[in-house]
C-alpha positions as CSV (number, residue, x, y, z in Angstrom):
1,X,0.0,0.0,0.0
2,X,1.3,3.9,-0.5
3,X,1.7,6.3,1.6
4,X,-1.8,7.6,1.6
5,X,-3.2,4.0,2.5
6,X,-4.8,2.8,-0.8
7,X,-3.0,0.3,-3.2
8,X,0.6,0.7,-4.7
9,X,0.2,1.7,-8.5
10,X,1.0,-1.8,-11.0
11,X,3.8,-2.5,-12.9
12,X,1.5,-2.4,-15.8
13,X,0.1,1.5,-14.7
14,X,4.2,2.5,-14.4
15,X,4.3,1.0,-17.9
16,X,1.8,3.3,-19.0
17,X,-0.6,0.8,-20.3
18,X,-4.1,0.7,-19.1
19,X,-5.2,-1.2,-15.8
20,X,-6.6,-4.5,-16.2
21,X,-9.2,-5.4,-13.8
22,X,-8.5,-7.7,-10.7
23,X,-11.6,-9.3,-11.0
24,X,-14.6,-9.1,-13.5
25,X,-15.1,-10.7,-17.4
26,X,-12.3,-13.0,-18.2
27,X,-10.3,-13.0,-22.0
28,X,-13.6,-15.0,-23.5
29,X,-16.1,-13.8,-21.7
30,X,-15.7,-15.9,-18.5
31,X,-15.5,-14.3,-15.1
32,X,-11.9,-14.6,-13.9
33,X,-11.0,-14.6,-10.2
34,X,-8.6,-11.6,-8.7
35,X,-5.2,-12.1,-9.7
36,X,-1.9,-10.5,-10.2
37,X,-0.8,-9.9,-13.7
38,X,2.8,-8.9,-14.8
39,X,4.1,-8.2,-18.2
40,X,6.7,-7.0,-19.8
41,X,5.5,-3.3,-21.9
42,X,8.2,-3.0,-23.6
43,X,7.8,-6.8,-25.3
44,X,3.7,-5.8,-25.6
45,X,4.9,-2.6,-27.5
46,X,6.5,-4.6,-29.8
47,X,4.5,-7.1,-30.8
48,X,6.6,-9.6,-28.9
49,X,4.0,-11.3,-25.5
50,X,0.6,-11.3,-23.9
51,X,-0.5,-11.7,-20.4
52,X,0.0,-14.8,-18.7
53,X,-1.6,-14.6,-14.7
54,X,1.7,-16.0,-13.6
55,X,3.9,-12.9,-14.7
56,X,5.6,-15.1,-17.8
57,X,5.5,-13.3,-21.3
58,X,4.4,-15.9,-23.8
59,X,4.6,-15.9,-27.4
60,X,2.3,-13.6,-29.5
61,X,-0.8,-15.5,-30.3
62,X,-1.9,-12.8,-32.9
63,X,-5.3,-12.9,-31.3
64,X,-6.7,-10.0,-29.2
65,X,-10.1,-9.7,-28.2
66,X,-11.8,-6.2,-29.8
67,X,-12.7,-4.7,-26.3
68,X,-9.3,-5.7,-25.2
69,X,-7.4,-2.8,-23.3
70,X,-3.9,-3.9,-24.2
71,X,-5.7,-4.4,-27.8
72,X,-6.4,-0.7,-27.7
73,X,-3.7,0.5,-26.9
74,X,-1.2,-1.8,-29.5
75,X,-3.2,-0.1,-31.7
76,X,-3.0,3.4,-30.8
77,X,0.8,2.5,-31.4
78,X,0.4,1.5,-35.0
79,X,0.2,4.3,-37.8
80,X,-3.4,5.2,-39.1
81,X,-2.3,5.1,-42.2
82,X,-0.8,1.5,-42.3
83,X,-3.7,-0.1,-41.0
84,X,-5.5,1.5,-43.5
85,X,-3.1,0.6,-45.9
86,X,-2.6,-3.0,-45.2
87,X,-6.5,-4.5,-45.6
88,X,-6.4,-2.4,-48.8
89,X,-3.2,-4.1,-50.4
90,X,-4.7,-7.6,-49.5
91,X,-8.3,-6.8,-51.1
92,X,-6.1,-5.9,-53.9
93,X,-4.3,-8.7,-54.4
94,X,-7.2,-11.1,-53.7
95,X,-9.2,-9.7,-56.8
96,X,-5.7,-9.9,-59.1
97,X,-5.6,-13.7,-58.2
98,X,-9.3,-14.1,-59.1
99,X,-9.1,-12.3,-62.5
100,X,-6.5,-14.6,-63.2
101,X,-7.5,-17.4,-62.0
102,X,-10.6,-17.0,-64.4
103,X,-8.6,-16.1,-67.4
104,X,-7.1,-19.3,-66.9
105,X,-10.1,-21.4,-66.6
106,X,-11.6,-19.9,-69.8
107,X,-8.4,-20.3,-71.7
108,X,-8.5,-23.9,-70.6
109,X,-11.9,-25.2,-71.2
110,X,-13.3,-23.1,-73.5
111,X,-12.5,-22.6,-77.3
112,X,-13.6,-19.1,-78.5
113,X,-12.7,-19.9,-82.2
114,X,-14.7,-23.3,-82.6
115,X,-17.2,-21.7,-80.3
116,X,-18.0,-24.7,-78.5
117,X,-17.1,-26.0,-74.6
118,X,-14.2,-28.8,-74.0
119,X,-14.1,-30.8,-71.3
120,X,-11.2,-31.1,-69.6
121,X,-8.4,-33.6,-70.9
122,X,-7.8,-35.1,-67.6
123,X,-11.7,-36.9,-68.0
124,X,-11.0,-38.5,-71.2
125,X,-14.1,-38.3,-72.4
126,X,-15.4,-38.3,-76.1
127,X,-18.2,-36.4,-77.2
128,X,-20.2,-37.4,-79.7
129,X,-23.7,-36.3,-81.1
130,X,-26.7,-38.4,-79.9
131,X,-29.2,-38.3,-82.5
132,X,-32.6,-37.2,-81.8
133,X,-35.1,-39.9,-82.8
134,X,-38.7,-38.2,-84.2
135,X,-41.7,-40.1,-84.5
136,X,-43.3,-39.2,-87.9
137,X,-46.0,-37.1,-87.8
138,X,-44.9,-36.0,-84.5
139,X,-46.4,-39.1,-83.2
140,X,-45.1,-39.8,-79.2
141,X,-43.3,-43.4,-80.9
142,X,-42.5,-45.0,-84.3
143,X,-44.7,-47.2,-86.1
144,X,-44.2,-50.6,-86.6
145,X,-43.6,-51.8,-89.9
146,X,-46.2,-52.5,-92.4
147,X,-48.0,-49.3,-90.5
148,X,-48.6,-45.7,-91.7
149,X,-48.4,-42.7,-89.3
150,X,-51.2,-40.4,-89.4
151,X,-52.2,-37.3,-87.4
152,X,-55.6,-35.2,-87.9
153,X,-56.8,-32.2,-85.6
154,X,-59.6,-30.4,-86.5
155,X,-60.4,-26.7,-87.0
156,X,-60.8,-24.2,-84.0
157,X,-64.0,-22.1,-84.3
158,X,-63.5,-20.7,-87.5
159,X,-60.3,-18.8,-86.6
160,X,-57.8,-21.6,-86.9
161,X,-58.0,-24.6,-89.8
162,X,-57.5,-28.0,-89.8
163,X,-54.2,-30.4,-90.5
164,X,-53.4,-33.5,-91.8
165,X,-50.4,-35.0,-91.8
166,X,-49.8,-38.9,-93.2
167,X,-46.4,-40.6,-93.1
168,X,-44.5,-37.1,-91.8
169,X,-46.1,-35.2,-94.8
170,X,-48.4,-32.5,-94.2
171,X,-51.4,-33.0,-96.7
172,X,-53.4,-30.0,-95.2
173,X,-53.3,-27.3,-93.3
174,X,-53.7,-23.2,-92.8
175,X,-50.1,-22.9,-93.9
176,X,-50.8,-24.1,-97.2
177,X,-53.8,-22.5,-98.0
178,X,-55.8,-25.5,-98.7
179,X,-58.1,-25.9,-95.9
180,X,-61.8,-24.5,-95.7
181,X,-64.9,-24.1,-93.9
182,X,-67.3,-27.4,-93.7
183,X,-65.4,-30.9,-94.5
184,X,-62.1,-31.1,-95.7
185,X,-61.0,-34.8,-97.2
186,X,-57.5,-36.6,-98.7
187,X,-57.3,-39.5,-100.3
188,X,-54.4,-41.7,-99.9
189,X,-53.6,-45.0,-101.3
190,X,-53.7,-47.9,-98.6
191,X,-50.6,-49.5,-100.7
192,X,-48.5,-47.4,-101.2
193,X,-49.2,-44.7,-98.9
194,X,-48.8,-42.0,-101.8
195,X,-51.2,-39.1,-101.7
196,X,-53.7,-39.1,-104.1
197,X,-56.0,-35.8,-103.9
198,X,-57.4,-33.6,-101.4
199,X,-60.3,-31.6,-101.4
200,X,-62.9,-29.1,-98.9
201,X,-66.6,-29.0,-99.3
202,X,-68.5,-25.8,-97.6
203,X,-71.2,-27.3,-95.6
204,X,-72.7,-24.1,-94.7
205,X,-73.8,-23.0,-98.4
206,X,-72.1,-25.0,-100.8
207,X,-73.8,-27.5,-103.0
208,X,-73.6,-30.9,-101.6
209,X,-74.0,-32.1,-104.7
210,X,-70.3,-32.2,-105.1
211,X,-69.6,-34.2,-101.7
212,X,-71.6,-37.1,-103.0
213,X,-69.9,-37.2,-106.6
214,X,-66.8,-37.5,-104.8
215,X,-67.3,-39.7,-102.3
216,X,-69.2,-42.1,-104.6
217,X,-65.8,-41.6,-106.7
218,X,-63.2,-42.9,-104.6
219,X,-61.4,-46.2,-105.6
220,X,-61.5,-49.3,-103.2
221,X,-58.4,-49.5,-101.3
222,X,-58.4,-45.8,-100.5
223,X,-57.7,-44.6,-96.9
224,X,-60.3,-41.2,-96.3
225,X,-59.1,-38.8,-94.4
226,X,-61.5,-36.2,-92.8
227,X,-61.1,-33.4,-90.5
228,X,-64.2,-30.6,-89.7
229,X,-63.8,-26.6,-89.6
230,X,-66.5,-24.7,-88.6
231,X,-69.5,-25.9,-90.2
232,X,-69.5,-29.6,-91.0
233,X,-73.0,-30.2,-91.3
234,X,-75.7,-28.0,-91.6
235,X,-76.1,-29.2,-95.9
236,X,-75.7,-32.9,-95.1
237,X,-78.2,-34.8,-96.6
238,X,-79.3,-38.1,-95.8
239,X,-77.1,-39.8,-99.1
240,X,-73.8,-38.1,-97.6
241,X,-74.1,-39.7,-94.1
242,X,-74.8,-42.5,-95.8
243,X,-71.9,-42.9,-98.1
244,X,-69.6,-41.3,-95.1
245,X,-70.3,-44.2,-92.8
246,X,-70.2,-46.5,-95.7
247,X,-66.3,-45.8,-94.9
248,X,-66.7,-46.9,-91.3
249,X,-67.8,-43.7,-89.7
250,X,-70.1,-43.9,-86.7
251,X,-70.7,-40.5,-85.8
252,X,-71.5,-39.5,-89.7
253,X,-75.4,-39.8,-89.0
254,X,-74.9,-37.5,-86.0
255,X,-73.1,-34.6,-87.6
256,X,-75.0,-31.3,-87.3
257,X,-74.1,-27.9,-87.0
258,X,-70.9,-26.7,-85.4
259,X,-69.8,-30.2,-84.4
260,X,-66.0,-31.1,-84.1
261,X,-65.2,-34.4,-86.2
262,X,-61.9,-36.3,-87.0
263,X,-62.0,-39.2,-88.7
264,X,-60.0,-42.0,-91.1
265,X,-62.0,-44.7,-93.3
266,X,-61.3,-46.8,-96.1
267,X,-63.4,-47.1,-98.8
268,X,-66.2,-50.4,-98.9
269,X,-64.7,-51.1,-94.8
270,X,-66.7,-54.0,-93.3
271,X,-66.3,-52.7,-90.1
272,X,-66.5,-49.7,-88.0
273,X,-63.1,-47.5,-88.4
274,X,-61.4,-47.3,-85.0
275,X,-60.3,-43.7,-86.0
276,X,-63.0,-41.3,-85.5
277,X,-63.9,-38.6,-82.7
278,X,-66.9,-36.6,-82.5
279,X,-67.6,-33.9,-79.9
280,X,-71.2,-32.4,-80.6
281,X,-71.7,-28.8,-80.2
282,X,-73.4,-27.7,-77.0
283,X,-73.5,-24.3,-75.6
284,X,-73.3,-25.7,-72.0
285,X,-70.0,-27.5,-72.9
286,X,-68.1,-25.5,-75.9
287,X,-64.8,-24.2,-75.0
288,X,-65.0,-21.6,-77.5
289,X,-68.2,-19.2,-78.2
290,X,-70.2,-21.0,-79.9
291,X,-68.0,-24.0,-81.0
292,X,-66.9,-27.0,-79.0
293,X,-63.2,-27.7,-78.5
294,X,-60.9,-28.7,-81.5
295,X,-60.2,-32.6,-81.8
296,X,-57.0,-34.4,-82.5
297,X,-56.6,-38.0,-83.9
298,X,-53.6,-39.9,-84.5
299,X,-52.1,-43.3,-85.0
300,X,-50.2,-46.0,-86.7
301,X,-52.8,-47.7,-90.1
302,X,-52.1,-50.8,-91.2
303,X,-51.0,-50.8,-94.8
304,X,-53.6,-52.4,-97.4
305,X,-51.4,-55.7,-98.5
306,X,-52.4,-56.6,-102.2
């Protein structure tokens, strides 16, 4: 104790360096029981110790709490401008090795001239092109042989027109300007699967005269092909439906105004086709005003053996 009674000043208050407490929060946040610290200032000046409660000076760990008060006041011993200085020159040279580091990776793995991607040499890899197998007609899987694709959607309303497509050719559609309100039919050899003719018949004011001297003109052998745009029906007589499901239609007697109708026959079938799909028109169920929705038919035909 001084002279005055209270405690004798700390080695670490000669020093000049700020008081640590006796007792209070410890180096991590622990509370720390009263003890009697010694160091060396000169060594802590330098960069050289930090505390150790037994009055030894032990290596610099580098690692100083923020609130620390020998933390403080290292670094009111340290130029302002070097520790400005410093974190700068590091950001620096962490955003030269980046850009270079990039550079490198494109030079590496990417040809600009060939404008395509390499993969790296070390995977030994060989690329080669797999070939994208299409169904004809767009069809979800290939035919089997002796089969013909076929794909048939009928008109929207009377905005968008019908298409046909057999063995991956279009036959009809709005793109080639050959489609038209009422019924629009191709012929197509069952042999060979070579088109033969198509043709669309306004059913709405045209004379269906013409229908039925083409229909009763088809050859035997003949695949029909029929798709409906707008008004399929309202002319239809009862010799039409008749020669229509003549070529295995069962829906033909139905047709009426507005209806949506796909459908593939054969000329003199014995049997009902299994191609056909009818969707009447019905104000309570159309999915356009005034029309029903459009209707889409495809499939795989057997081909007509001689």
């Amino acid at each position: 104790r001084d002279h005055l009674g209270g405690p004798s000043p700390s080695k670490n208050q000669q020093a000049g360096l700020p008081q640590l407490p006796a007792q209070g929060v410890g180096w991590l946040g622990s509370r720390t029981q009263s003890t009697s610290w010694n160091i060396s200032s000169s060594l802590l000046t330098q960069g050289h110790g930090s505390l150790e409660p037994s009055g030894k000076v032990l290596p610099h760990s580098g690692i100083y709490p923020s609130t620390s008060p020998v933390l403080s006041h290292l670094k009111s011993t340290i130029p302002a401008e070097r520790q400005i200085l410093f974190p700068g020159v590091l950001r620096f040279l962490a955003l030269i090795f980046a850009l270079v580091t990039t550079w490198i990776f494109i030079r590496s793995y990417i040809s600009l001239n060939a404008k395509t991607i390499r993969l790296p040499r070390w995977l030994s890899l060989v690329t080669k092109e797999i070939p994208v197998v299409r169904a004809k007609c767009g069809l979800a899987k290939p035919c089997p042989k002796e089969f013909f694709a076929f794909k048939i959607s009928s008109g929207a309303a009377n905005v968008v027109g019908p298409t046909m497509c057999f063995e991956n050719q279009v036959i009809m559609s709005p793109v080639k300007n050959n489609v038209g309100r009422g019924l629009n039919i191709a012929l197509v050899n069952g042999t060979t699967g070579m088109v033969l003719t198509q043709k669309c018949f306004d059913m709405y004011s045209g004379e269906v005269k013409l229908l039925v001297k083409f229909l009763k003109e088809i050859p035997e052998g003949t695949l029909v092909l029929v798709a409906s745009y707008d008004d399929p029906g309202t002319r239809l007589n009862d010799e039409t439906r008749k020669l229509l499901s003549s070529l295995g239609s069962s829906y033909a007697k139905q047709l009426g105004f507005r209806d949506s109708w796909v459908f593939l026959g054969a000329k003199d079938l014995k049997d009902k086709s299994p191609f056909e799909q009818f969707l009447k028109n019905n104000p309570n169920t159309n999915k356009y005003e005034g029309w029903p929705e459009l209707l889409e038919l495809e499939g795989c035909v057997p081909r007509k053996i001689p």
